[in-house]
C-alpha positions as CSV (number, residue, x, y, z in Angstrom):
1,X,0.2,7.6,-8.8
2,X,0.0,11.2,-8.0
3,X,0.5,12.8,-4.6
4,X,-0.5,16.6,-4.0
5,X,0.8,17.6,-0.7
6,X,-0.8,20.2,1.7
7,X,1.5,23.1,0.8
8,X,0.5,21.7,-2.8
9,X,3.7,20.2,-4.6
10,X,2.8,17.6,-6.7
11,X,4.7,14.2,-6.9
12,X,4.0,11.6,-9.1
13,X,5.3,8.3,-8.8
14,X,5.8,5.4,-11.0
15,X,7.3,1.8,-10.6
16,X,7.5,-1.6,-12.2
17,X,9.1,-4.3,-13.3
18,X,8.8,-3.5,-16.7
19,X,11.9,-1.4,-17.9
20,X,11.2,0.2,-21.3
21,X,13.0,3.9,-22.2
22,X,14.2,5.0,-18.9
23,X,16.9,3.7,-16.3
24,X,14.3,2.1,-13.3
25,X,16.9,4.8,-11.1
26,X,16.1,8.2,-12.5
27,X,14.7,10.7,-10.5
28,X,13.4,14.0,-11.9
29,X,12.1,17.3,-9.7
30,X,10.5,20.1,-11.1
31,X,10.3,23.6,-9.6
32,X,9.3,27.1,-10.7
33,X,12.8,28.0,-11.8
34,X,13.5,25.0,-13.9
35,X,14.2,20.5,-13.0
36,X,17.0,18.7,-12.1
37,X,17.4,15.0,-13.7
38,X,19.8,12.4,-12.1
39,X,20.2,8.3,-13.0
40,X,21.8,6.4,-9.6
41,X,25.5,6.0,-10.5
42,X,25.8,8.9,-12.7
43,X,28.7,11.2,-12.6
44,X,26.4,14.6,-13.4
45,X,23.5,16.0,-12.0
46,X,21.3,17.9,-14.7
47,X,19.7,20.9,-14.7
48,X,17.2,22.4,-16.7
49,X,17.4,26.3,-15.7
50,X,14.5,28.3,-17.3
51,X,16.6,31.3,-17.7
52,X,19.3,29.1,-19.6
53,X,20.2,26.1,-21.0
54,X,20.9,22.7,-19.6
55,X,23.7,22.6,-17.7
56,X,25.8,19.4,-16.4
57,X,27.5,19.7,-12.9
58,X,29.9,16.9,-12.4
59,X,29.0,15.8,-8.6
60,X,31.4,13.5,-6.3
61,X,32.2,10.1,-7.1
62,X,31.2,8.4,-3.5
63,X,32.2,4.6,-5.2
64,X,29.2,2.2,-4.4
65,X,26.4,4.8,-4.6
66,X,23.8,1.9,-4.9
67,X,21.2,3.8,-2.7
68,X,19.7,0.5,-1.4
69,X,22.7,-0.9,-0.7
70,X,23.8,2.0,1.3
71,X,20.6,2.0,3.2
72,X,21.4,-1.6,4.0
73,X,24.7,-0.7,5.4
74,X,23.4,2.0,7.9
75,X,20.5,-0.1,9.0
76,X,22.8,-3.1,10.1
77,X,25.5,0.1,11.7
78,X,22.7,1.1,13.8
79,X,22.0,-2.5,15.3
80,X,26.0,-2.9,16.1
81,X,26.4,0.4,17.1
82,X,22.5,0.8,18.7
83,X,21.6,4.1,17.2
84,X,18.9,5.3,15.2
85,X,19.3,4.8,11.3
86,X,18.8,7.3,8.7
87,X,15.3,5.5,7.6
88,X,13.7,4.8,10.8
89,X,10.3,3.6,11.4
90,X,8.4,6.8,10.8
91,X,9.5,6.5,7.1
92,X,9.0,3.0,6.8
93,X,5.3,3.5,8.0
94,X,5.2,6.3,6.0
95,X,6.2,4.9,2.9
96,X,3.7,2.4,3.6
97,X,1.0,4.4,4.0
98,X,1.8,6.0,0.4
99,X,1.7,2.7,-1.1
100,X,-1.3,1.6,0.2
101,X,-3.2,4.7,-0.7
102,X,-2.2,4.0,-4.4
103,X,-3.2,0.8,-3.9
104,X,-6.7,1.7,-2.5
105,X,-6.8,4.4,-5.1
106,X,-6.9,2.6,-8.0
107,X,-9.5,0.0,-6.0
108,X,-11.9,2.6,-5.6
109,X,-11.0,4.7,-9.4
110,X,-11.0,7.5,-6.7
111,X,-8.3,9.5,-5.0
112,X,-7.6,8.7,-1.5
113,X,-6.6,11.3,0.8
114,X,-4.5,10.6,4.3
């Protein structure tokens, strides 16, 4: 699906259970001045500069970067420690929203617009 935000950048999304060419965990962002590219787990973050060439920036190893694992951890932290986690339930309802709307897109062969 594609998402075109009000100050009009463009995300598109993708998912599946199918896992053909790319890691399932690679995340790519595009800008004026050039992309970065990063696969969970990976020691480098790439980037694509348009006035150069790619360059590799080795980032910090943080161990068990599994980012759903991670959110796991600080969900259960904030019912022990009765704070507010990182993802709360604006996001969730959020990211429901978004998944909803590609589903009703596709429904209708229309975009949907929230």
């Amino acid at each position: 699906g594609t998402l075109t935000y009000r100050n009009r950048v463009i995300c598109n999304l993708e998912g599946g259970w199918q896992r053909f060419g790319r890691a399932s965990d690679f995340i790519e962002i595009y800008g004026d001045e050039g992309s970065l590219a990063y696969t969970w787990g990976a020691k480098e973050l790439i980037k694509y500069d348009l006035a150069s060439e790619c360059i590799r920036q080795k980032i910090e190893d943080r161990g068990d970067a599994n980012p759903f694992r991670l959110q796991m951890i600080d969900f259960l932290e904030a019912i022990e420690q009765e704070k507010d986690p990182l993802a709360g339930m604006d996001d969730g309802l959020a990211s429901l929203k978004v998944a909803l709307g590609l589903i009703t897109s596709v429904q209708k062969g229309a975009a949907t617009t929230f």
